[in-house]
PDBQT receptor file of N, H, CA, C and O in Angstrom, charges set to zero:
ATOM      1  N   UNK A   1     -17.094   7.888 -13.542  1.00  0.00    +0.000 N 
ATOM      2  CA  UNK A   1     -16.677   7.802 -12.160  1.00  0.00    +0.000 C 
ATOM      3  C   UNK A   1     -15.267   8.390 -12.046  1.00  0.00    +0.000 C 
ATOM      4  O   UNK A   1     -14.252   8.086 -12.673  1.00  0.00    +0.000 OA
ATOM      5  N   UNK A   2     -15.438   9.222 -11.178  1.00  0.00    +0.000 N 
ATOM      6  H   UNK A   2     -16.262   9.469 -10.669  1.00  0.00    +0.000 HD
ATOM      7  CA  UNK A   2     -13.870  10.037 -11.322  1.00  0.00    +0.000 C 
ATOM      8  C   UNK A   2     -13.398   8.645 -10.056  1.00  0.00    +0.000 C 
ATOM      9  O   UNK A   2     -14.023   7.771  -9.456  1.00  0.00    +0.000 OA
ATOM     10  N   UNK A   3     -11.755   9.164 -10.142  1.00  0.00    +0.000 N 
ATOM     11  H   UNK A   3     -11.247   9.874 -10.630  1.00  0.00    +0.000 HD
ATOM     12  CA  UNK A   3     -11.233   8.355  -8.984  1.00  0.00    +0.000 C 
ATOM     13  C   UNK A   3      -9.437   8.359  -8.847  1.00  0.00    +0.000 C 
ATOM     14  O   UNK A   3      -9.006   8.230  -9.993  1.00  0.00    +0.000 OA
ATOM     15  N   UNK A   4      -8.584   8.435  -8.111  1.00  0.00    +0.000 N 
ATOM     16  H   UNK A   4      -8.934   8.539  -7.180  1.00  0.00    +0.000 HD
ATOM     17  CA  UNK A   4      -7.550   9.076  -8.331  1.00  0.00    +0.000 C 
ATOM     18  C   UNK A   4      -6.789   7.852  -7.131  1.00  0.00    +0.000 C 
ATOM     19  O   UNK A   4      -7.362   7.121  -6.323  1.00  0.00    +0.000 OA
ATOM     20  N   UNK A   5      -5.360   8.005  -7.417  1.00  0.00    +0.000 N 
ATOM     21  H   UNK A   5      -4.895   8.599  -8.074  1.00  0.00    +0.000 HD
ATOM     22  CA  UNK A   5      -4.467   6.988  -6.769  1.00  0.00    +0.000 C 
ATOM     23  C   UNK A   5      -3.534   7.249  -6.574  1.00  0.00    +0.000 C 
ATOM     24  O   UNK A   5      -3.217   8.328  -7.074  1.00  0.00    +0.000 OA
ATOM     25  N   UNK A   6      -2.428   6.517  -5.747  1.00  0.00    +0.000 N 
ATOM     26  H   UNK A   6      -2.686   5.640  -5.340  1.00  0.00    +0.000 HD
ATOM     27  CA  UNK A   6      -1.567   6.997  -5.307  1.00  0.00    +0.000 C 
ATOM     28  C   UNK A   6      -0.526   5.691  -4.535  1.00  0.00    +0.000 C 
ATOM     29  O   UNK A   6      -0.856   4.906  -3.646  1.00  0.00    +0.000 OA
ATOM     30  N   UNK A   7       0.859   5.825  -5.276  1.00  0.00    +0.000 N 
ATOM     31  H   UNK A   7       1.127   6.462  -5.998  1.00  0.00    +0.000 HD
ATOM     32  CA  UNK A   7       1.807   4.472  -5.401  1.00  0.00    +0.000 C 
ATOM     33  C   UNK A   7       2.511   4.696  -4.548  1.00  0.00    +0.000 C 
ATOM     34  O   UNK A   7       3.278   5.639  -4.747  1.00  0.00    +0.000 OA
ATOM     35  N   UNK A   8       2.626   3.855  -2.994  1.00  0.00    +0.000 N 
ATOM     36  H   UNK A   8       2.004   3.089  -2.832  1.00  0.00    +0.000 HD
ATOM     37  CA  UNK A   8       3.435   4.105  -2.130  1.00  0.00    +0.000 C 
ATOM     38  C   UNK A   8       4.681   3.437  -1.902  1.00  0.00    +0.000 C 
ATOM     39  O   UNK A   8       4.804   2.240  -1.644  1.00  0.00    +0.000 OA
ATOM     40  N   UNK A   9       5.277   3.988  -1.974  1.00  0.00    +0.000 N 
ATOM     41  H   UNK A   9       5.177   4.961  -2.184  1.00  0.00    +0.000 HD
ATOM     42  CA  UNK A   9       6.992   3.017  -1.800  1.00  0.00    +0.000 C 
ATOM     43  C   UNK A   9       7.980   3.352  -0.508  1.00  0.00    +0.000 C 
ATOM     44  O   UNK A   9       7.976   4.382   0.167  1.00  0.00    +0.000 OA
ATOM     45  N   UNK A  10       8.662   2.412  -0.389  1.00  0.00    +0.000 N 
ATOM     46  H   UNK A  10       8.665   1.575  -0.937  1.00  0.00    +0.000 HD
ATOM     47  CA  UNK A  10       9.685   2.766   0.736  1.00  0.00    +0.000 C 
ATOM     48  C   UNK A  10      10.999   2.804  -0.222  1.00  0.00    +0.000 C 
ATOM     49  O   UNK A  10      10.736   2.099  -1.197  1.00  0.00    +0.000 OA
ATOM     50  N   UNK A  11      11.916   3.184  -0.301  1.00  0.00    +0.000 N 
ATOM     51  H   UNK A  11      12.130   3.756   0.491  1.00  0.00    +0.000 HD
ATOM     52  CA  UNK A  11      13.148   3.124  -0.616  1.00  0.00    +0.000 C 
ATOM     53  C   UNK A  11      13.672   2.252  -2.103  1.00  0.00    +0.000 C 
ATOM     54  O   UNK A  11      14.576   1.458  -2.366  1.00  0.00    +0.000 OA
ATOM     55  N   UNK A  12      12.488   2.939  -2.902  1.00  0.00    +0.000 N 
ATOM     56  H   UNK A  12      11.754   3.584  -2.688  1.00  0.00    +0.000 HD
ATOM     57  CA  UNK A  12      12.240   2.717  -4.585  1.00  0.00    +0.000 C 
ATOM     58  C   UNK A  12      11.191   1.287  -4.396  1.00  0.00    +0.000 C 
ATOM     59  O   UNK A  12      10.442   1.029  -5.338  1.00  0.00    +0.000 OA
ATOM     60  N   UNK A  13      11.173   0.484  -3.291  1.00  0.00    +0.000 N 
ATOM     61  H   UNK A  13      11.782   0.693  -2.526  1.00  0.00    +0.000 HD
ATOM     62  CA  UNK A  13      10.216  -0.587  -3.428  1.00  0.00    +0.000 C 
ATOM     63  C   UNK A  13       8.779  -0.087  -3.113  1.00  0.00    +0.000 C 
ATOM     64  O   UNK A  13       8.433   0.786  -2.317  1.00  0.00    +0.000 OA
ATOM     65  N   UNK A  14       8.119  -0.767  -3.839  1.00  0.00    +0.000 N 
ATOM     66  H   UNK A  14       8.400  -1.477  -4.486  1.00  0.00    +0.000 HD
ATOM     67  CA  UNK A  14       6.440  -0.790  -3.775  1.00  0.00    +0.000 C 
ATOM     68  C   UNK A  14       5.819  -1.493  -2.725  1.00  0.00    +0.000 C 
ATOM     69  O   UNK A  14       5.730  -2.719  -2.658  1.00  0.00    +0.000 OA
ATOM     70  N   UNK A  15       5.271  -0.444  -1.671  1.00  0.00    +0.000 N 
ATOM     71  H   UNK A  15       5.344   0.552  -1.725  1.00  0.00    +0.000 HD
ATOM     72  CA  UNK A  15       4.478  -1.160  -0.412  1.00  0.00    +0.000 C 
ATOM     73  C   UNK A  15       3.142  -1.398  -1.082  1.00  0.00    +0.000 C 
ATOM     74  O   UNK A  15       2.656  -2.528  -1.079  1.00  0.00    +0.000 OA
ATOM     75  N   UNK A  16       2.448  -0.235  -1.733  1.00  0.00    +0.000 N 
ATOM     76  H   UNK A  16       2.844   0.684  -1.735  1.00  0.00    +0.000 HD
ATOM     77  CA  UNK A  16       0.873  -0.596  -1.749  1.00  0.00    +0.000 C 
ATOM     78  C   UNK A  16       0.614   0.859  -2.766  1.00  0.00    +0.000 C 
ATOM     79  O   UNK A  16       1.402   1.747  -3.092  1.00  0.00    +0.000 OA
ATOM     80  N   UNK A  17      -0.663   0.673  -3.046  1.00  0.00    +0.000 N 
ATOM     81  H   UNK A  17      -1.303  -0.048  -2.781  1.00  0.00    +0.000 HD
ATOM     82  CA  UNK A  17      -1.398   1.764  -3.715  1.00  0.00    +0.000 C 
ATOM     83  C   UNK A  17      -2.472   2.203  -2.499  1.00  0.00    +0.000 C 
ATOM     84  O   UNK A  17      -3.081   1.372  -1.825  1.00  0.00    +0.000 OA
ATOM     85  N   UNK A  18      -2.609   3.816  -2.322  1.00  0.00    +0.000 N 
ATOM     86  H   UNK A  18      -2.115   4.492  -2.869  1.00  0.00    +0.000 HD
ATOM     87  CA  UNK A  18      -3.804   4.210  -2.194  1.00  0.00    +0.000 C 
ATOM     88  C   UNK A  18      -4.447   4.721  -3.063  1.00  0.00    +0.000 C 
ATOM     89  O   UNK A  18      -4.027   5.274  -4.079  1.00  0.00    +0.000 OA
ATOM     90  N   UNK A  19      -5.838   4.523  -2.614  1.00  0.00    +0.000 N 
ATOM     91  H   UNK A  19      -6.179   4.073  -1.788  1.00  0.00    +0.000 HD
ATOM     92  CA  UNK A  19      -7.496   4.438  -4.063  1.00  0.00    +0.000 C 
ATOM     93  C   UNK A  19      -8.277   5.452  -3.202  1.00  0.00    +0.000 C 
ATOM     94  O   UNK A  19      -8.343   5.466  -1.973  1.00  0.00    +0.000 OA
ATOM     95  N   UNK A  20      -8.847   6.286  -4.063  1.00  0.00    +0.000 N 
ATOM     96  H   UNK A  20      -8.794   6.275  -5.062  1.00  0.00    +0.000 HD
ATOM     97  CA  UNK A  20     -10.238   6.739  -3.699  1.00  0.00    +0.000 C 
ATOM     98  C   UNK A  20     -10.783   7.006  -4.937  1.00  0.00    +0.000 C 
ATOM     99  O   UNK A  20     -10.285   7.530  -5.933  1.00  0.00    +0.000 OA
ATOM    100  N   UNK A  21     -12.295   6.399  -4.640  1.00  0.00    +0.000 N 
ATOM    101  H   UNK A  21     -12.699   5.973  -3.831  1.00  0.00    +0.000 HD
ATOM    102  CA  UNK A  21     -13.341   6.719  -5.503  1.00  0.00    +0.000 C 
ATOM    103  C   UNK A  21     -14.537   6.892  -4.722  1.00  0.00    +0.000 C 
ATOM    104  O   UNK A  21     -14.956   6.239  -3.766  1.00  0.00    +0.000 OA
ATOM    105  N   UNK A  22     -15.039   7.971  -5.355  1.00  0.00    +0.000 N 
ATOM    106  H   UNK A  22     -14.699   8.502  -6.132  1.00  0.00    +0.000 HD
ATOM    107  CA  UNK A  22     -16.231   8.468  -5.246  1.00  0.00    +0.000 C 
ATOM    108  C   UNK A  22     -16.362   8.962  -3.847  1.00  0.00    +0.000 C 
ATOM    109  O   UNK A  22     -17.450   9.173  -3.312  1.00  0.00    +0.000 OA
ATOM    110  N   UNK A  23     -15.185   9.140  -3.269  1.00  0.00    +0.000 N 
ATOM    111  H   UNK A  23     -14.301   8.968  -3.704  1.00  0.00    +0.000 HD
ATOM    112  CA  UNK A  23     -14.928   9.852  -1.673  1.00  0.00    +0.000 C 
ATOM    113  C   UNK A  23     -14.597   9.041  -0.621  1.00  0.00    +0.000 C 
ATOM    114  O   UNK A  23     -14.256   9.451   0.488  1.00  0.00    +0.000 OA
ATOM    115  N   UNK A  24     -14.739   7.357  -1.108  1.00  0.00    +0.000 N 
ATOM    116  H   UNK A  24     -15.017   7.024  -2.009  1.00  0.00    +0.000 HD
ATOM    117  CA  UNK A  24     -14.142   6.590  -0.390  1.00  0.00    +0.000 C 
ATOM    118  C   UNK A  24     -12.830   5.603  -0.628  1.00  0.00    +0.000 C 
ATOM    119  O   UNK A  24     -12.689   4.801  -1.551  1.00  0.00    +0.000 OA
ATOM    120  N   UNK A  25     -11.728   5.937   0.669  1.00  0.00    +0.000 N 
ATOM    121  H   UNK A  25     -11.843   6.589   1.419  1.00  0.00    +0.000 HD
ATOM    122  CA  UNK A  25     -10.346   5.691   0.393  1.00  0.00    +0.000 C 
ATOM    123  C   UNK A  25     -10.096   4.446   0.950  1.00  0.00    +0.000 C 
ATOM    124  O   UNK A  25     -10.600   4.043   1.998  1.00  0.00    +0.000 OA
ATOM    125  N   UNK A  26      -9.004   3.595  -0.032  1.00  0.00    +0.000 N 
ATOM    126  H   UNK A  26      -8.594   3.922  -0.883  1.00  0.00    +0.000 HD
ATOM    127  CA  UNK A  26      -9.195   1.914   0.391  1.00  0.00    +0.000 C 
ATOM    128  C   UNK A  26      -7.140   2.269   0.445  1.00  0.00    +0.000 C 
ATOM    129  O   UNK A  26      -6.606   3.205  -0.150  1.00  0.00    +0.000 OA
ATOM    130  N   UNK A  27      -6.447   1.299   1.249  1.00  0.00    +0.000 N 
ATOM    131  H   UNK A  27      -6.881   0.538   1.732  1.00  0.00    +0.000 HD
ATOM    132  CA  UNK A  27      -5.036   1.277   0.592  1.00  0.00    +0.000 C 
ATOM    133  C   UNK A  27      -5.091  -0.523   0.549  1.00  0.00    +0.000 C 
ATOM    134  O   UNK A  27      -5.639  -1.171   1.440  1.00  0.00    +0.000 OA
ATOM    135  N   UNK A  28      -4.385  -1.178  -0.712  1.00  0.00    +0.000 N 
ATOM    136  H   UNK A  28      -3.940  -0.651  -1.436  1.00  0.00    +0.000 HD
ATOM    137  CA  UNK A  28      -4.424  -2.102  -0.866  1.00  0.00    +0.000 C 
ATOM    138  C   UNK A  28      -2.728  -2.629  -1.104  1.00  0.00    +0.000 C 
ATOM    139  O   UNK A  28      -2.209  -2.253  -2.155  1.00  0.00    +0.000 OA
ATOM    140  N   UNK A  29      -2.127  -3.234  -0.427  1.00  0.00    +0.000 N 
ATOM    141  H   UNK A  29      -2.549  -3.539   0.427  1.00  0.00    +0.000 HD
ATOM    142  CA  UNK A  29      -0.899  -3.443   0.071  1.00  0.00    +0.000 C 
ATOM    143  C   UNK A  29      -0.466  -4.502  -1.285  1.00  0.00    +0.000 C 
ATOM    144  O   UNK A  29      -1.253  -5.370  -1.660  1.00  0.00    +0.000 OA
ATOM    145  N   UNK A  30       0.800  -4.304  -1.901  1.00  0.00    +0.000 N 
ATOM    146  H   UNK A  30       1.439  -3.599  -1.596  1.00  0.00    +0.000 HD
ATOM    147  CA  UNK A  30       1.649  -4.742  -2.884  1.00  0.00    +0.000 C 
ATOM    148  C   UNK A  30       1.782  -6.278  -3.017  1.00  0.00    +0.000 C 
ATOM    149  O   UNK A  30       2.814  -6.499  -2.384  1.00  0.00    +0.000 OA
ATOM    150  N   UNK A  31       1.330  -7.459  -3.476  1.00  0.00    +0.000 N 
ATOM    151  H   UNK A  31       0.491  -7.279  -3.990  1.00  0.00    +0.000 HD
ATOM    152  CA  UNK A  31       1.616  -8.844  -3.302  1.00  0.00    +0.000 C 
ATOM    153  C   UNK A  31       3.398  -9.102  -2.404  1.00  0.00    +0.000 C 
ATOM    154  O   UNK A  31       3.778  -9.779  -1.448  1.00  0.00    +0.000 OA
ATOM    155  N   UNK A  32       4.013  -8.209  -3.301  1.00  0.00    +0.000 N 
ATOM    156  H   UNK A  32       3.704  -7.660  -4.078  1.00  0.00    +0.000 HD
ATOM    157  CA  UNK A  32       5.551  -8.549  -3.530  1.00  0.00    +0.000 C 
ATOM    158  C   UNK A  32       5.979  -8.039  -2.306  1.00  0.00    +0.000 C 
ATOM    159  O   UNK A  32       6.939  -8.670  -1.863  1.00  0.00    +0.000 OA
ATOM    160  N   UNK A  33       5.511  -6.894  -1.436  1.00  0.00    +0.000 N 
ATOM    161  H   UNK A  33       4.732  -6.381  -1.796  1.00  0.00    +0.000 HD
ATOM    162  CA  UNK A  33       5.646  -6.522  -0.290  1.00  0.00    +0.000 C 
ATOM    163  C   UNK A  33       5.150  -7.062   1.083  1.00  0.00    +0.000 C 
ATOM    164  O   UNK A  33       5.520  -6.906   2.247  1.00  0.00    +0.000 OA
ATOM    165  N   UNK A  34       4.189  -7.741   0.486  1.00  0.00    +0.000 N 
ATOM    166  H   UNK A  34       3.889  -7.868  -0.459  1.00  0.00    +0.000 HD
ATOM    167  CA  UNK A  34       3.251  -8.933   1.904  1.00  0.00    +0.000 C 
ATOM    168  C   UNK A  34       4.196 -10.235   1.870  1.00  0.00    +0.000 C 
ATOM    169  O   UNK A  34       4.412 -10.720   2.980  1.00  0.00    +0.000 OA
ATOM    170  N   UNK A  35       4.733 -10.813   0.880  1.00  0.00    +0.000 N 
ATOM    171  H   UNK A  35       4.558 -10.418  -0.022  1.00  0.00    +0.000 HD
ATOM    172  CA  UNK A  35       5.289 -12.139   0.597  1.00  0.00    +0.000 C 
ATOM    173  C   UNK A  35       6.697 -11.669   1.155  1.00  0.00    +0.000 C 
ATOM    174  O   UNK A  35       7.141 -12.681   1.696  1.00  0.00    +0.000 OA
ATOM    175  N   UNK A  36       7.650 -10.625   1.304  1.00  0.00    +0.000 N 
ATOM    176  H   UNK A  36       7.289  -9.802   0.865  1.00  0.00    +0.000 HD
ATOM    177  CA  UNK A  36       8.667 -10.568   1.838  1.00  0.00    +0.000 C 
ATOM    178  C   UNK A  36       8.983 -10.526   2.960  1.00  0.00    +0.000 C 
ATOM    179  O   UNK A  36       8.998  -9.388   3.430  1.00  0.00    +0.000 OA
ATOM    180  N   UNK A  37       9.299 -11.453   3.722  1.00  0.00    +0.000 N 
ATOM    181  H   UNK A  37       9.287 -12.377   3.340  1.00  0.00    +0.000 HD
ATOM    182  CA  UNK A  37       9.516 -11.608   5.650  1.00  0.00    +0.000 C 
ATOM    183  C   UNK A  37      10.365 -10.296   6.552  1.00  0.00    +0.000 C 
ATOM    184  O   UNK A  37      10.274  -9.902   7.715  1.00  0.00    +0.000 OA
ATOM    185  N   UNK A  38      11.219  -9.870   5.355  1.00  0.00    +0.000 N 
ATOM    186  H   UNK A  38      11.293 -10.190   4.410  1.00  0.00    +0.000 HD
ATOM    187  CA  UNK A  38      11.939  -8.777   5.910  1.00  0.00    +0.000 C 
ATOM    188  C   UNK A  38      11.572  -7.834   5.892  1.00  0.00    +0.000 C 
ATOM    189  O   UNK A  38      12.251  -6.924   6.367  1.00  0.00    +0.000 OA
ATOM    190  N   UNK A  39      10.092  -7.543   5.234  1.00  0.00    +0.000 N 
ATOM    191  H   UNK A  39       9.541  -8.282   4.848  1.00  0.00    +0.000 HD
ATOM    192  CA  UNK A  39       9.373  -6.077   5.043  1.00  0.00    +0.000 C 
ATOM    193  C   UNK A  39       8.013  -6.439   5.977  1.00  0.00    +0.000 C 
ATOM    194  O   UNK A  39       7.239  -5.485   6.060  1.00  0.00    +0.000 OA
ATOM    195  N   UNK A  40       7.649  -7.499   6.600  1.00  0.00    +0.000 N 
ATOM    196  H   UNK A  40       8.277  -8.274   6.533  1.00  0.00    +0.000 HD
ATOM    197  CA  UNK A  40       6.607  -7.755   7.500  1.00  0.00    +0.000 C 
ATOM    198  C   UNK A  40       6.310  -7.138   8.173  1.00  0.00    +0.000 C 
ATOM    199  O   UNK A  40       5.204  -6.616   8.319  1.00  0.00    +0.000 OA
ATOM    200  N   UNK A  41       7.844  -6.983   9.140  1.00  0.00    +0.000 N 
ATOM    201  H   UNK A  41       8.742  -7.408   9.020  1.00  0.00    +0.000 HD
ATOM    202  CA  UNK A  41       7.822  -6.503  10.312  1.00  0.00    +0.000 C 
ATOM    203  C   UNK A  41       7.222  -4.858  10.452  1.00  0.00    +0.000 C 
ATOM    204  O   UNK A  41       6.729  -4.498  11.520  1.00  0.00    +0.000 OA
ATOM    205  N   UNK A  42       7.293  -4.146   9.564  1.00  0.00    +0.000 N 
ATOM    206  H   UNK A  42       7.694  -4.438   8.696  1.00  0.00    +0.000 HD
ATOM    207  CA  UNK A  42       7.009  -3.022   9.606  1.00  0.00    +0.000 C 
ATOM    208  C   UNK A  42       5.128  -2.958   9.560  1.00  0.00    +0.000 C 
ATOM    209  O   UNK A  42       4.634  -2.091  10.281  1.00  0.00    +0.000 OA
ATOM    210  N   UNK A  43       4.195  -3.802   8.780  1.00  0.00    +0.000 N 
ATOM    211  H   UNK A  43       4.596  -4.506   8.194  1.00  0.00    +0.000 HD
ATOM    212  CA  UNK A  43       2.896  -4.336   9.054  1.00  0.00    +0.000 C 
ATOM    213  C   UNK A  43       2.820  -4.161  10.559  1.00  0.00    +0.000 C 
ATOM    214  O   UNK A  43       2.111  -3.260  11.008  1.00  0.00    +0.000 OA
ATOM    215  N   UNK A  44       3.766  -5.272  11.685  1.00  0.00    +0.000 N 
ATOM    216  H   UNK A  44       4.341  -6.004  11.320  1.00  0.00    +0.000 HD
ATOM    217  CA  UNK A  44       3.338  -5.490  12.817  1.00  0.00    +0.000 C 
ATOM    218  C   UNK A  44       3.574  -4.361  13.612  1.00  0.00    +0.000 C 
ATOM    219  O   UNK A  44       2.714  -4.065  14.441  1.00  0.00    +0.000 OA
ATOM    220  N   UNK A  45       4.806  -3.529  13.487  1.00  0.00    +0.000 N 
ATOM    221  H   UNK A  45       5.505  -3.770  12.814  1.00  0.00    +0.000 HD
ATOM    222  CA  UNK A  45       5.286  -2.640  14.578  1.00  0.00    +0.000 C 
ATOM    223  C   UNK A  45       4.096  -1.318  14.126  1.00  0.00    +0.000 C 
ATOM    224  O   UNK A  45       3.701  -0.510  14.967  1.00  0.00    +0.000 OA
ATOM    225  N   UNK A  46       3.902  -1.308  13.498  1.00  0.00    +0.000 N 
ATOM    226  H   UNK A  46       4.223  -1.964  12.815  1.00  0.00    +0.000 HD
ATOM    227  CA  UNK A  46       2.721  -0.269  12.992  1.00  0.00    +0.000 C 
ATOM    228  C   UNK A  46       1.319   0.049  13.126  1.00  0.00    +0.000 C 
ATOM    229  O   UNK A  46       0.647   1.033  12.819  1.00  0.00    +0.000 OA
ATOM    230  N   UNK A  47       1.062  -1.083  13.680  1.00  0.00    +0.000 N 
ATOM    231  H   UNK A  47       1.609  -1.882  13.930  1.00  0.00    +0.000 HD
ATOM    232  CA  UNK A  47      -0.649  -1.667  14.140  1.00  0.00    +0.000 C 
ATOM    233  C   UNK A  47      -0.880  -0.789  15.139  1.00  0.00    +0.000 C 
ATOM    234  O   UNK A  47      -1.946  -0.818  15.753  1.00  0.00    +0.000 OA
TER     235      UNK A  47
């Protein structure tokens, strides 16, 4: 199964990884980046 990824950060911190396999793309958001109140806000203003 091929499948390839991709580590997204804001300003050296880790928001999330994006995944695709097999042609379908998931992004799955960082524990350490969901648990921080001061990085939330960017989740909400973004919706």
């Amino acid at each position: 199964m091929n499948s390839r990824s991709l580590c997204a950060s804001i300003n050296q911190t880790k928001v999330g990884t994006l995944q695709e396999v097999t042609g379908l793309w998931s992004f799955q958001y960082a524990e350490d980046w969901l648990e921080n109140p001061q990085q939330a806000w960017l989740l909400i203003r973004d919706c």
